[in-house]
N, C-alpha and C positions, 0 to 999 in steps of 0.2 A: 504494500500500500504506500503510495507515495505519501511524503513527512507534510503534516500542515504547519505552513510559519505565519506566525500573526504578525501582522503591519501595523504599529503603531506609528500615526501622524503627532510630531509635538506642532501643534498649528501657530503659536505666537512666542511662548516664555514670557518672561520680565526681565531682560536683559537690556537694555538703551539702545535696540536694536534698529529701532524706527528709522533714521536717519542714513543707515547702511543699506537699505534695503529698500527699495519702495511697495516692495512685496508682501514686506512684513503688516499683518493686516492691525488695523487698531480698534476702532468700533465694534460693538457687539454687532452690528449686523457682518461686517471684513469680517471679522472670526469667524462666527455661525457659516457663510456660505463659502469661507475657505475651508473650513471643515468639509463641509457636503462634500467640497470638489473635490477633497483627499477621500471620502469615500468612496464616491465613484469612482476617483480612482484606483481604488484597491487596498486601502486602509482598513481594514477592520475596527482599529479603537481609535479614537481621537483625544490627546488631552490638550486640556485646554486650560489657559492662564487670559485673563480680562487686563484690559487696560483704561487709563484714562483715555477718552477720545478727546479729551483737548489737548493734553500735553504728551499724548502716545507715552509714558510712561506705566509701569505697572501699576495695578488697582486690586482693591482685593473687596470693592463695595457690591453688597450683596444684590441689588440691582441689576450692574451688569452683567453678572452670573446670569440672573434669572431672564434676561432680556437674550442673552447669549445661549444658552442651553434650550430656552423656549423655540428660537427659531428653529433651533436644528429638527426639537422634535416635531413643533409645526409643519415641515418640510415631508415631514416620512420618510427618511433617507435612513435605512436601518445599519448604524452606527455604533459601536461601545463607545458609553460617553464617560470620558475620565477628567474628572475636576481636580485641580490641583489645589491641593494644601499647603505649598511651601510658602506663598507669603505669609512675611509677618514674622519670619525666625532669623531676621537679621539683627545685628551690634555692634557698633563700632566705638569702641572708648577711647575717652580722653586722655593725650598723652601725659597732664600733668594731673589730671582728677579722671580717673577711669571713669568716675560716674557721669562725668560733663559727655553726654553720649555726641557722636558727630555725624555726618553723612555718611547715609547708607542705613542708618539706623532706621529698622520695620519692624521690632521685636512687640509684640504683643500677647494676650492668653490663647492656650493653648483652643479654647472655648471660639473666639473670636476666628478663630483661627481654619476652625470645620463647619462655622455657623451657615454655609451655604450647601454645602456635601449635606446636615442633617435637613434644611428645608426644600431642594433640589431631587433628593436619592437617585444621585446616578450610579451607574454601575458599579466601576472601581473610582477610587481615589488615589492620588499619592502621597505618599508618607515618607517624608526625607529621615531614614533615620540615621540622621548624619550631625556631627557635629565638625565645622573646619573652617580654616581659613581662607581668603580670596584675600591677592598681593598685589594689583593695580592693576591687572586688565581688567575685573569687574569695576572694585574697589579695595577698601582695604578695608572690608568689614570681616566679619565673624561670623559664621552661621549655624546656630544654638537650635538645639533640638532634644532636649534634657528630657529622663529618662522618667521623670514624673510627667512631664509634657506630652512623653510620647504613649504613656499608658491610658492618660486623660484620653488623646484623642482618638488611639487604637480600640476602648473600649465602648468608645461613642459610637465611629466608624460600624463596628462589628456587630451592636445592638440595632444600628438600621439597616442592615444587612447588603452593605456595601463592603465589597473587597478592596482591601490595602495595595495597591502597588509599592512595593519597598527599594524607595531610592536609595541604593547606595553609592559610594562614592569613592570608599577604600578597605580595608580589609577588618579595620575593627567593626565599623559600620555592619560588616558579611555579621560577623561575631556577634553583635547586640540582637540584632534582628534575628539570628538564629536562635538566642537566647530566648529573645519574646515569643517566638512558638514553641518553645521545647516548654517555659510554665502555661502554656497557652491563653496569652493576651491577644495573640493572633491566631485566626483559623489553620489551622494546615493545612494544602501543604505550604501555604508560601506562593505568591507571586512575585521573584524579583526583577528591579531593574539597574543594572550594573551602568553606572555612568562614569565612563574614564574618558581621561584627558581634562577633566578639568581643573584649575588652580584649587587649591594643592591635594589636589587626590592622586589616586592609581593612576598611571600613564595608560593612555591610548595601547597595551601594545600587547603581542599575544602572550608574554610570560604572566603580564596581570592577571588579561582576563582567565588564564588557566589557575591559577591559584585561588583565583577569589572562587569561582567553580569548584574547587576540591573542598571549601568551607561551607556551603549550601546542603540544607537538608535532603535528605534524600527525596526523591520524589518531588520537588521542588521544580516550580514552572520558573522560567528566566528569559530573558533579555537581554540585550548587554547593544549599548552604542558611544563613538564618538564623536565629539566636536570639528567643526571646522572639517580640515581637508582629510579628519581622520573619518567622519562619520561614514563614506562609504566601505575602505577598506574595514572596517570596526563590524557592519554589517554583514559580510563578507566572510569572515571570519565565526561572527554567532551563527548564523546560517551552518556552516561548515564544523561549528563545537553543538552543534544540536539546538541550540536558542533560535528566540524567537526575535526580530527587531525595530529598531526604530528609528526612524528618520523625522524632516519638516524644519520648516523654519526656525524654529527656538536655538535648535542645536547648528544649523549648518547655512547659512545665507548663500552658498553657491551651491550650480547645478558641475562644474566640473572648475580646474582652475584658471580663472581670468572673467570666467562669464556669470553675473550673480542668478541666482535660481528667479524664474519669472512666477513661481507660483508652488504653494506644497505639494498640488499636486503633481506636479511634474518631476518632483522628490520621491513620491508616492510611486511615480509610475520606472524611475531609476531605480527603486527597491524592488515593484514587482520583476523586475527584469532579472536582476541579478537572484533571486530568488528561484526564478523559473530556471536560470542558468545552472543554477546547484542541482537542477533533480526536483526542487520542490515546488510548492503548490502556495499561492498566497491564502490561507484559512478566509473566509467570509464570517461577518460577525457572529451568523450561527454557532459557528465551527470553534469562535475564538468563545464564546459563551463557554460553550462545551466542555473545551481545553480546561478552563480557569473554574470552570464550574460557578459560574454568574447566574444569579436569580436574573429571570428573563424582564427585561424592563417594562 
């Protein structure tokens, strides 16, 4: 039976992306029907990050969520819809009073934090369970994700019967999160998603991602992608270690190098390609339900 790989679109991020890109969509309606267009073309899940539409900066107001997630499902484009959690777990201290906090600083409760994942219930969610540093190409903030935080929001999560996607980032991160299912504050087996290359996590590179892999529960669903001009070979690579993966604007602003990507989908459809090149099959949302064992929306 040929292998199903799930295609997951990151359709926006909150990265200061706007300006690099004209691609990168900003408005809840850009988002919503850039999404569509990574479905159809061959996306199975979509997550999504909202922004402000006046300053294209990230947002995290429960409005544009709902404004944002409404269209898609308005539309009947059948989708996994994944809303993301990580705003709001940034810090950046002051160098002569740590508590004088500086830019970049988004840290908020953990409560504020899911309050759209509990009134929305989309399928999966993410769940950074990461705590690390970023040294000036984001900024030089902190990214805090403490282990009472993450119990708060995993138990919240898991009570509305929404799945965790577990972003990790580096190898303790494998560790914590394997922890959380083994006292089971997460369901098992685990859905993770391996994010390398970024400041200062795991490198892009296949020694990482095969170790972080050897720390992963058994029977454990995964993912694993890179940044920039890693995210294709990154794909490439999971595909070929048995994962499933991810592409889309958040993570990769070009379609190859010199020419910037004109649209996710067209990311979407460089994934199915290299996908179908492997032998395999891009899963359809049913299929990726299935895999992950998602209550049907």
């Amino acid at each position: 039976m040929t292998r199903k790989v799930i295609i997951t679109c990151a359709v926006t991020g909150s990265a200061d992306t706007v300006g690099k890109n004209p691609a990168v969509p900003v408005t809840p309606d850009q988002i919503a029907n850039s999404a569509i267009d990574a479905a159809k073309a061959g996306a199975a899940i979509v997550h999504v990050h909202v922004r402000d539409p006046e300053s294209g900066q990230a947002s995290m107001a429960p409005e544009l969520y709902e404004a944002t997630a409404g269209r898609i499902r308005e539309s009947n484009t059948d989708v996994v819809l994944n809303l993301t959690t990580g705003y709001g777990g940034r810090i950046s201290l002051g160098l002569e009073n740590p508590f004088d906090l500086g830019p970049g600083t988004t840290m908020t409760s953990p409560q504020r934090r899911i309050e759209h994942v509990l009134a929305l219930k989309p399928e999966i969610c993410s769940l950074d369970v990461a705590t690390m540093n970023s040294g000036g190409i984001r900024d030089e903030s902190v990214m805090v994700n403490s282990p009472p935080h993450l119990r708060y929001m995993a138990r919240a999560i898991r009570e509305n019967s929404v799945v965790p996607e577990l972003e990790v980032f580096d190898v303790g991160h494998v560790r914590l999160a394997r922890h959380m299912l083994e006292v089971d504050q997460i369901a098992p087996p685990g859905f993770f998603q391996l994010c390398l290359g970024i400041e200062w996590g795991a490198p892009a590179t296949p020694a990482a991602l095969n170790y972080m892999l050897t720390l992963l529960p058994e029977g454990a669903h995964w993912a694993a992608f890179g940044i920039s001009r890693d995210q294709l070979p990154l794909a490439g690579l999971s595909i070929l270690s048995g994962g499933h993966v991810r592409t889309g604007l958040e993570d990769n602003l070009y379609l190859r190098q010199g020419e910037l990507a004109s649209s996710n989908a067209v990311l979407v459809e460089q994934a199915v390609t290299l996908v179908e090149m492997f032998g395999c099959e891009p899963a359809t949302p049913a299929e990726a339900r299935e895999i992950l064992n998602l209550r049907k929306p």
